[in-house]
DSSP file (Angstrom, degrees, kcal/mol; ACC not computed):
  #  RESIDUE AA STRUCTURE BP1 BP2  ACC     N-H-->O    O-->H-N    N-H-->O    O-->H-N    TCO  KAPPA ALPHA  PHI   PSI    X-CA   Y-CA   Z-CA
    1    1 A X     >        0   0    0      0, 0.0     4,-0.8     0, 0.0    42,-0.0   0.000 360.0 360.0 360.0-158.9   -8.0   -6.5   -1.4
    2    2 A X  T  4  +     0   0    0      2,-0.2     7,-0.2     3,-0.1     3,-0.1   0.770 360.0  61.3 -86.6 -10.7   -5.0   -4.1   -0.8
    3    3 A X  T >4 S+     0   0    0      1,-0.2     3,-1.2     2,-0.1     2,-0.2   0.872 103.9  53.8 -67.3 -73.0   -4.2   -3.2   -4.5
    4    4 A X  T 34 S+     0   0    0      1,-0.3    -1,-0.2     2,-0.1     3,-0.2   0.520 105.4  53.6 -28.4 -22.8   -7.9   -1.7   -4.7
    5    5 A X  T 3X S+     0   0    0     -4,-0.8     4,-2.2    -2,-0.2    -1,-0.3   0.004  79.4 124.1 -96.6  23.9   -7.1    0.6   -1.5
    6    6 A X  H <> S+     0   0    0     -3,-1.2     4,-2.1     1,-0.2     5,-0.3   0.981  71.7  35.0 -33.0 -88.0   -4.1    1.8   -3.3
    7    7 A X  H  > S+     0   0    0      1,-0.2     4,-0.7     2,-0.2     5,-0.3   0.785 112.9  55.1 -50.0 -27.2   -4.6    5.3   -3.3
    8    8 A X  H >> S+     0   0    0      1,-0.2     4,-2.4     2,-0.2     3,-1.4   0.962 110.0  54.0 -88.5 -39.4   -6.3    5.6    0.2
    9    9 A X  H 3X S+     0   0    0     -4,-2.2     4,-1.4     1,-0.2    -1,-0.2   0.893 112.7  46.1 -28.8 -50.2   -2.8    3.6    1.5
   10   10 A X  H 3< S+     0   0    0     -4,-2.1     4,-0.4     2,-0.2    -1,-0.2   0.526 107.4  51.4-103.4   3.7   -0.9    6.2   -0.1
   11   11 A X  H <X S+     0   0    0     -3,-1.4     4,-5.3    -4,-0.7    -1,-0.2   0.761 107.5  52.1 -88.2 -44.8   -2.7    9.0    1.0
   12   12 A X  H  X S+     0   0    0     -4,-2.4     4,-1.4    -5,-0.3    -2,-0.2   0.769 108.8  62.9 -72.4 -18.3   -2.5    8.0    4.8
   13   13 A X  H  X S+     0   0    0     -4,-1.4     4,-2.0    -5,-0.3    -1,-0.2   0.879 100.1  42.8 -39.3 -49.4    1.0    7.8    4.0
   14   14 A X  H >> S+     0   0    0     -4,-0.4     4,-1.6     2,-0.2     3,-0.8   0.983 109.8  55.3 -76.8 -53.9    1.5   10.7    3.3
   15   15 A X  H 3X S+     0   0    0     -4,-5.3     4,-5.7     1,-0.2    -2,-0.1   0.892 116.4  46.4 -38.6 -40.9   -0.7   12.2    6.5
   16   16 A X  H 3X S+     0   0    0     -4,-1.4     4,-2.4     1,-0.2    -1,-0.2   0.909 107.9  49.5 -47.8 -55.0    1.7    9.9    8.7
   17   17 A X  H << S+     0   0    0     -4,-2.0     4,-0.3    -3,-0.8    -1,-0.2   0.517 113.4  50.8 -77.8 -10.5    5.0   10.9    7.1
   18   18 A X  H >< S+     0   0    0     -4,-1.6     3,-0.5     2,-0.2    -2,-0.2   0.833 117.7  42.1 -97.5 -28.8    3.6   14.9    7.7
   19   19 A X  H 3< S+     0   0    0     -4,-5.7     2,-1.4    -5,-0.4    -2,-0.2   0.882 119.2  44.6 -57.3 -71.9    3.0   14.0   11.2
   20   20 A X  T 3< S+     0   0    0     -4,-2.4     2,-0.3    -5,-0.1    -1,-0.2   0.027 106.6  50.0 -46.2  10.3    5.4   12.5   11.5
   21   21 A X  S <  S-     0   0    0     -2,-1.4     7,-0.1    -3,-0.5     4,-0.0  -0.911  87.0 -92.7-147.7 149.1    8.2   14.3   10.1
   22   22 A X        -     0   0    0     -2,-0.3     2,-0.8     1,-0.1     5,-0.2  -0.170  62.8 -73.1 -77.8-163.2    9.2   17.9   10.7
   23   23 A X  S    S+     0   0    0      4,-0.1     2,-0.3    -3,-0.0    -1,-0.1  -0.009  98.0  94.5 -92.1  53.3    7.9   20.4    8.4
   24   24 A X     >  -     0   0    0     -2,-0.8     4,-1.4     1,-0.0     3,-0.4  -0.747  63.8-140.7-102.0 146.7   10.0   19.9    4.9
   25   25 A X  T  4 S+     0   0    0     -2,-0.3     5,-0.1     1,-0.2    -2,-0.0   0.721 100.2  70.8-107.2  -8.4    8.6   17.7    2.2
   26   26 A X  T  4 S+     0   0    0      2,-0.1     4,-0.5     3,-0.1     3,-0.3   0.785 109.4  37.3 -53.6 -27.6   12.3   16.3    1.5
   27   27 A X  T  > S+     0   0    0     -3,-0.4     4,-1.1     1,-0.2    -2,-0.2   0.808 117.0  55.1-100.9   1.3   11.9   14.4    5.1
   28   28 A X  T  < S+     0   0    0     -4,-1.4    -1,-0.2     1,-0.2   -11,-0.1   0.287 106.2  45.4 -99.2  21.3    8.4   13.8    4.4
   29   29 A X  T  4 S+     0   0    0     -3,-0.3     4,-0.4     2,-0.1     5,-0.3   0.362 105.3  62.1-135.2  -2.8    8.9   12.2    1.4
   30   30 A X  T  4 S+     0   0    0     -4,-0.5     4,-0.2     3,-0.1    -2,-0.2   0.732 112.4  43.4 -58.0 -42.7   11.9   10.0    3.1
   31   31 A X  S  < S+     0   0    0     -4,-1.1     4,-0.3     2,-0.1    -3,-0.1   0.702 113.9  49.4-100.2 -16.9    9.2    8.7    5.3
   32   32 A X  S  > S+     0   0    0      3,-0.1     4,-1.5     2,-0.1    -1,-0.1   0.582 101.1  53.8 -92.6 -17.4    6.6    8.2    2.8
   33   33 A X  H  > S+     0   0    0     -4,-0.4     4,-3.7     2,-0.2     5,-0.3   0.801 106.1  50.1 -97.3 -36.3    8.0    6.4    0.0
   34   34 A X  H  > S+     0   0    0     -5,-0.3     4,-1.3    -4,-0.2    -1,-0.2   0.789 103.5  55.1 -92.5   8.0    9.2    3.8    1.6
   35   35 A X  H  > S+     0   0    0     -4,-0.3     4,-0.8     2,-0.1    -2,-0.2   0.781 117.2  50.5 -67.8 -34.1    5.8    2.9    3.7
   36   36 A X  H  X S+     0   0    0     -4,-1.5     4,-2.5     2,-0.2    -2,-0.1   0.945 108.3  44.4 -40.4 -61.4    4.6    2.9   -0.2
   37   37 A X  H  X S+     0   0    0     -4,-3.7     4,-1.9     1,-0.2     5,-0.2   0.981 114.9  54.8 -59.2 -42.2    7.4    0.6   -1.6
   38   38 A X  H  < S+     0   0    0     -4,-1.3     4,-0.5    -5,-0.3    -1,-0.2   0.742 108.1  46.2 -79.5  -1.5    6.6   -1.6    1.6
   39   39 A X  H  X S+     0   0    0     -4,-0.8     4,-1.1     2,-0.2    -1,-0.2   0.668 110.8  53.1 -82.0 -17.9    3.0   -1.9    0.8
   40   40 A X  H  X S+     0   0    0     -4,-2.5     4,-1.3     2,-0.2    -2,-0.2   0.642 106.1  50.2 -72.1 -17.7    3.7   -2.6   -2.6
   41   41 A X  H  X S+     0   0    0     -4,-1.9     4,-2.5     2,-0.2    -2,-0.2   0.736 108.2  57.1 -85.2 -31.3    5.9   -5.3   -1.6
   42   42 A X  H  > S+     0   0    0     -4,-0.5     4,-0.8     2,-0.2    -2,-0.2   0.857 109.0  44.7 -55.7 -55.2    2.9   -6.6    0.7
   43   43 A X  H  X S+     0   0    0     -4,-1.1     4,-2.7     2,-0.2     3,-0.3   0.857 117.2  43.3 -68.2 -65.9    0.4   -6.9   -2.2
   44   44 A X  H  X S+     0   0    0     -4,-1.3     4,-3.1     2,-0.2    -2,-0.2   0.987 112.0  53.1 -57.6 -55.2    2.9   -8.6   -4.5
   45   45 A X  H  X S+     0   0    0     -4,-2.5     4,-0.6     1,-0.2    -2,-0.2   0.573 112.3  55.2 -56.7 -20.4    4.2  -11.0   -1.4
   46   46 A X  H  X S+     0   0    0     -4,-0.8     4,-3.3    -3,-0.3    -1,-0.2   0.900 103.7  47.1 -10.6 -94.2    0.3  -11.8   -1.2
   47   47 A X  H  < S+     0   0    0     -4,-2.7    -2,-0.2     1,-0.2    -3,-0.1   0.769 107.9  56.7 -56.5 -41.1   -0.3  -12.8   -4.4
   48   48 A X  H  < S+     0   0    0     -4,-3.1     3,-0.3    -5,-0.3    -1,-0.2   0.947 119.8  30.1 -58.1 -43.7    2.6  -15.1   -4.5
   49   49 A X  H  < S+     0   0    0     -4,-0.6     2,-0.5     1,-0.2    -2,-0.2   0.925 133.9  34.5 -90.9 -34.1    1.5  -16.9   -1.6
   50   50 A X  S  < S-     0   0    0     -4,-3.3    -1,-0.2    -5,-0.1     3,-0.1  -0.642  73.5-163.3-120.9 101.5   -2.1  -16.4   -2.2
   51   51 A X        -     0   0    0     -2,-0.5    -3,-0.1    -3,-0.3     3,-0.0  -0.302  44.5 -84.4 -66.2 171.6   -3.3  -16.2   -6.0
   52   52 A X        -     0   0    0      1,-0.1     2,-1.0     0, 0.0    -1,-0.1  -0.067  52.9 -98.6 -17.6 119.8   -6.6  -14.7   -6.4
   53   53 A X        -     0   0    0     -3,-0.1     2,-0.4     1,-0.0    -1,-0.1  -0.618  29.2-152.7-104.1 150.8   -9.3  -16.8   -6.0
   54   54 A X        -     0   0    0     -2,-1.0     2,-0.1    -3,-0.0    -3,-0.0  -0.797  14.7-139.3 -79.1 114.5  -11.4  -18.6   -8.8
   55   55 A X        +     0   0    0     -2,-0.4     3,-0.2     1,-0.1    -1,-0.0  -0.374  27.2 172.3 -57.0 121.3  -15.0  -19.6   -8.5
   56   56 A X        +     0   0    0      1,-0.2     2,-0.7    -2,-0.1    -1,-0.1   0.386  63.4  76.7-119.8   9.7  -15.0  -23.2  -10.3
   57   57 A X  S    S-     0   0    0      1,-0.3     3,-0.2     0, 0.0    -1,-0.2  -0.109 108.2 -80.5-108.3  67.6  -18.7  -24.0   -9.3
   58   58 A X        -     0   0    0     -2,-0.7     2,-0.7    -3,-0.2    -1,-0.3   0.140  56.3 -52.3  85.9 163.5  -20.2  -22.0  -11.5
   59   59 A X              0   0    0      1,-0.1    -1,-0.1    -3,-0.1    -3,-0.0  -0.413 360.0 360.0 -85.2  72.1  -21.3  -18.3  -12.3
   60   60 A X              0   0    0     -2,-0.7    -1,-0.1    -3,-0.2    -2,-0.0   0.202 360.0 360.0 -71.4 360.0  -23.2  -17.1   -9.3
């Protein structure tokens, strides 16, 4: 799911926020931390609506 692709999220963050941003790592870290926080909020807002699922028919 998206926690496991943690790091590769936060790595393409950062490539985005260096296009995107000129070349200072104050505005590229303006632009990167909060695509973070809003993938972390994606992953938590997830799990609340969809826990995890459990296998009940046995252990396949």
């Amino acid at each position: 799911g998206l926690a496991e692709k943690r790091k590769i999220a936060i790595v393409v963050a950062f490539v985005v926020a260096a296009i995107l941003t000129p070349p200072d790592v104050i505005s590229q870290l303006l632009l990167a931390v909060p695509i973070i926080l809003l993938y972390e909020l994606s992953i938590f807002g997830a799990r609340l609506v969809a826990p995890p699922y459990k296998d009940d028919f046995g252990d396949d």
